[in-house]
C-alpha angles and dihedrals in degrees: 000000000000123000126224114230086260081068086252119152101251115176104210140177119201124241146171134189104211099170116095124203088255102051109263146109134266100236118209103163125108094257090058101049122094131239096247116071083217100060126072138172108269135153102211090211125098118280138214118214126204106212115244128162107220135138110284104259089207108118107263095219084066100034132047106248099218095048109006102237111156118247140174126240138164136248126267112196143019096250092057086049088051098043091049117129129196087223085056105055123107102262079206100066091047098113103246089197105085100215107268124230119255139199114258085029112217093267090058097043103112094190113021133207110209111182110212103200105222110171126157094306090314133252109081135115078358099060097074101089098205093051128254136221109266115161093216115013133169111261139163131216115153087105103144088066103065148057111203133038116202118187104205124189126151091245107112084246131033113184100187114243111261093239086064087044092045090049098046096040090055081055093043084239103151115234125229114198109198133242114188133161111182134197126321102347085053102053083059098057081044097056081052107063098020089064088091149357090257099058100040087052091048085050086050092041087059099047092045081058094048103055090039089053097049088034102233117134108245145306148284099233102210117172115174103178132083113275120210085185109046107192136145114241116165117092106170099158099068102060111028096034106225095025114144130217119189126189123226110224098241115097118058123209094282107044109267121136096236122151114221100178088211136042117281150142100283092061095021080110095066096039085052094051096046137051091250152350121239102203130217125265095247104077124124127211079259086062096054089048090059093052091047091054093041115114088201085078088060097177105329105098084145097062088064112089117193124230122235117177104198092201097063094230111174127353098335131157109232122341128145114033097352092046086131098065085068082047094053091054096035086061099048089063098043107242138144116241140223106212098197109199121353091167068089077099088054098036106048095042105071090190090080089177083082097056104112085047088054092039095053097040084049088053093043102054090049089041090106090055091056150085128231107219130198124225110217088226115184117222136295094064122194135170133164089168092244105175100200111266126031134152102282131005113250131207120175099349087305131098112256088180135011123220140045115317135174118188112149083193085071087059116121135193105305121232121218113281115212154146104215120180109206133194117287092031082289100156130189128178130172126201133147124268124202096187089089137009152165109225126349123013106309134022117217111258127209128198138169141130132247117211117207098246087060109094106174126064132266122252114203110187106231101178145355117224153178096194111148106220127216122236092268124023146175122230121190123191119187112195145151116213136193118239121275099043146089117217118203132174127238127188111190116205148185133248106051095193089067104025134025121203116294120228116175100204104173104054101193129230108221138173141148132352109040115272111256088230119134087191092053103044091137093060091045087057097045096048082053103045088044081050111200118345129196108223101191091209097319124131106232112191140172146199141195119214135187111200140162120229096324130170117203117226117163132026121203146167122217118208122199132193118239092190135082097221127053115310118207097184140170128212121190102198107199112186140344121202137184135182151166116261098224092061079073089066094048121116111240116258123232127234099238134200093010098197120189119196152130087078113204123188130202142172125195141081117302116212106285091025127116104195132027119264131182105270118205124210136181165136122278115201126182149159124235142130104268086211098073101041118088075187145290140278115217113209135179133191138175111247090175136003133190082264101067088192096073113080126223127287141244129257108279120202104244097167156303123275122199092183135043092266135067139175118220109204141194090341104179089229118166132282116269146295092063148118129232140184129209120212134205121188115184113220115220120229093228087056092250111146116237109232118254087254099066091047113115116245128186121170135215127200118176143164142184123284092249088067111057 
């Protein structure tokens, strides 16, 4: 009996289809794999499989054994680090979202705010890659509050999972893999590389490589063993420009494992050779005033991060719940911070239902202590505030797949998430909703109370922004509001020479067909190219706008009572859009060299299933500009089965794919002899859909061994 990753009995046989359409082998062996992590030996034509049941030969540190799914995973020794191969790396764990740009940028950032993910030794509903479908899984999504994201586990080397990388670079939150050696088994792998220049550059050329194959930006060094050799080893910079080191306050000059709690003489080496120190949890105000006072900082507060263990281990000030007050004192001084573990909030509560509530009210209470930071976001720019999992995956106001779900990857770019009391007992709060949604797996809902006496709107901040706007755009806003009150949309921008703020007062309802409007000829073409939508009981509105040089900074909506009483109201926003106008005028663009390889057969009864089937997995590949895909839509039919009276099938929803690679597992197709096609659809960001021709198609025909 095998189990699924949902823990589900799943009797399975292995099996692998070696045989290609033209003739050849599979080749898994060492000779036959490529330099780049990324290329892999395909034939974009169609294939035919002979059936054979054999063990699966994907790696089984990058794959789960029982259903191949890809996953992502660490390395345990120093021997694995300095045997690893670029040719060799998951393809699947190589982040598919570039960092974004922000406004302040790193450099700039006076008092910083790094996360280190600590969570129950790491790796667990987040390793898969593709997602899975845990009902309450861990997730983050403050986003806009800090600098640095630091994915910590107790393996030597931690490489952080792509769906954390994906989430924070949408936000242009730089990633920090770990590298960690503790105690006497430490010491050992120390005395290892440390032996001789050769050996400690080999250790930091692999972890260069590393980080520059998975795309993240650098490490948390973190050795917590005594060290006879004390050198530093690691040089990022040189070879992957902007990368960032930081230093974990453990290890003095010469070698002892003696924790200072603040920079000082006795680690300024290591502070000097990296881009930061991340202190220990122990310090005292008196601590900070030393550092303050201290010459060997010589201009880089900024560098010192720090360290807040949120769960108050050991004599702390704050964490947990009064993690702020760290916070309060940290930013007196005018240093950055480390916050360590705030899964704390996850981890501590065992009704997990109530995560987002504990999330939010964590966040809240540190909120003065933090920075709003701005992504620089191109146009088109589209958020539903998907976080990333939910009860069901919506598409259009309609659900696409039923059932739990967690895939940072989904994650789009985060509102602002608040409680605000206003004057005249006026109230507004914000939070995300996953009983309905637009797109994604929650919607953002707002909620608040008017009181009669309060005669102007509302004006609940959705976003902060840097996004750079085109002459004439589209916005779209998708809501659904409660009776008694009117919604409107307000972008707020800079330069007020050239551009005032913007309030769209009159959000227009549109459908098909296209609105006969000279003066909103963007949102005719929009409605057309969008072609009919059905709102289930969504608004959707749009706007055209004509501005000069503008740079969008805020987005809000204002909310106004149509009553004359008190108006408690809700208001579930779904989705805003904006675009450039000109993108309506771009030709589509076609998914291109659709591969399909790394054939897997099995043969047993899935969950929910009576009786065994022949059950298909395998590798996507294709080609098409990040840029313009929200994401894609994986499909399979049946063109022929072993019956020639029934007739084929139609497409069939499989996933979706946030990357240009997915991995189709354990898909009931039918017995053999048959043909199949597999289907991807690439899903505009402007919501656009891409016409049928420029999806990419790639077909399977395959029989039993008996037959060849």
């Amino acid at each position: 009996m095998a189990l699924t990753k949902s823990g589900k009995a799943l009797p399975l046989q292995g099996a692998e289809g070696q045989d290609r359409k033209d003739g050849g082998t599979t080749d898994t062996s060492d000779s036959g794999r490529l330099e780049s992590c990324l290329d892999q030996p395909m034939d974009s034509s169609g294939i035919h499989e002979v059936i054979k049941f054999l063990p699966s030969p994907l790696p089984a540190k990058h794959y789960d054994a029982d259903t191949t799914e890809p996953i992502s995973c660490g390395l345990q020794s120093l021997e694995e680090l300095l045997s690893w191969k670029r040719n060799e790396a998951n393809p699947f764990n190589v982040a598919a979202v570039p960092l974004a740009p922000r406004e302040p940028p790193l450099a700039k950032c006076l008092r910083r705010t790094l996360v280190s993910h600590d969570m129950m030794g790491g790796y667990l509903d987040d390793r898969f890659t593709q997602g899975t479908n845990a009902k309450a899984p861990y997730a983050f999504y403050h986003w806009q509050y800090i600098d640095i994201f630091n994915y910590f586990t107790h393996n030597m080397v931690t490489v952080p999972p792509a769906v954390w990388t994906n989430a924070a670079h949408k936000h242009g939150v730089v990633v920090l893999g770990t590298f960690i050696t503790e105690w006497t088994d430490g010491a050992k792998v120390c005395e290892a590389f440390l032996k001789e220049e050769e050996s400690y550059r080999a250790v930091a050329d692999k972890l260069v490589q590393i980080s520059h194959c998975y795309g993240f930006e650098g490490w948390l060094i973190n050795i917590e063993n005594i060290l006879s050799v004390s050198k530093r080893f690691i040089q990022m910079h040189e070879r992957v420009p902007g990368s960032l080191v930081l230093w974990y306050d453990s290890v003095i000059e010469d070698g002892q494992l003696l924790w200072q709690n603040e920079l000082n003489q006795s680690n300024r080496v290591f502070f000097d050779a990296c881009d930061g120190l991340f202190t220990n949890y122990n310090w005292t105000e008196q601590s900070l005033e030393r550092m303050g006072d201290y010459g060997g900082i010589q201009g880089r507060k900024a560098d010192v991060y720090v360290g807040v263990d949120v769960f108050a281990r050991g004599n702390v000030v704050g964490g947990m719940l009064e993690t702020n007050k760290a916070l309060e004192v940290i930013r007196k001084h005018d240093f950055s911070t480390a916050i360590f573990a705030p899964g704390w909030v996850y981890e501590s509560h065992e009704d997990k239902t109530q995560f987002r509530k504990n999330q939010d009210k964590f966040w809240a209470l540190l909120s003065d202590y933090l920075y709003i930071h701005r992504t620089d976001s191109p146009l088109p720019f589209v958020s539903s505030f998907c976080q990333g999992f939910g009860k069901a995956v919506y598409w259009k106001g309609q659900r696409e797949a039923n059932g739990s779900w967690f895939n940072l990857s989904a994650q789009e770019s985060q509102p602002l998430y608040y409680h605000t009391e206003l004057e005249g007992r006026a109230w507004l709060s914000s939070r995300a909703c996953p009983e309905d949604a637009w797109n994604g797996g929650c919607s953002l809902l707002l909620e608040g109370l008017i009181p009669a006496a309060h005669t102007s709107p509302v004006c609940a901040k959705i976003l902060s922004l840097h996004v750079p706007l085109a002459s004439k755009i589209m916005v779209s806003l998708i809501y659904k509001p409660s009776p008694g009150i009117t919604v409107s949309l307000e972008l707020k921008t800079t330069d007020g020479s050239l551009c005032a703020d913007v309030d769209v007062q009159d959000v227009k309802r549109y459908v098909s067909p296209v609105l006969e409007d000279e003066g909103l000829q963007l949102v005719g073409q929009f409605t057309q190219l969008c072609g009919n939508v059905s709102p289930a009981g969504w608004t959707v509105g749009c706007s055209q706008l004509e501005l000069q040089r503008c740079t969008l900074r805020e987005v809000c909506l204002r909310i106004q009572r149509d009553r004359p009483e008190d108006t408690p109201f809700t208001c579930r926003v779904g989705e805003i859009l904006l675009l450039d106008g000109a993108s309506l005028q771009a030709p589509p663009e076609a998914v291109q060299d659709l591969y399909l390889y790394d054939v897997v057969w099995l043969h047993g009864t899935l969950p929910g299933s009576s009786s065994p089937s022949l059950h298909f997995n395998a590798t996507l590949h294709w080609k098409y500009p990040a840029k313009l895909a929200r994401h894609f839509r994986v499909y399979w039919r049946r063109l022929r089965g072993p019956d020639p009276r029934i007739p084929p099938g139609q497409l069939v929803l499989v996933g979706r794919a946030y990357s240009n690679f997915f991995r189709v597992t354990e898909l009931a197709v039918p017995e053999p002899s048959s043909l199949l096609e597999l289907v991807v659809e690439p899903v505009s960001r402007e919501g656009i859909p891409v016409p049928e021709v420029h999806w990419g198609r790639s077909s399977l025909s395959y029989a039993e061994e008996s037959a060849k």
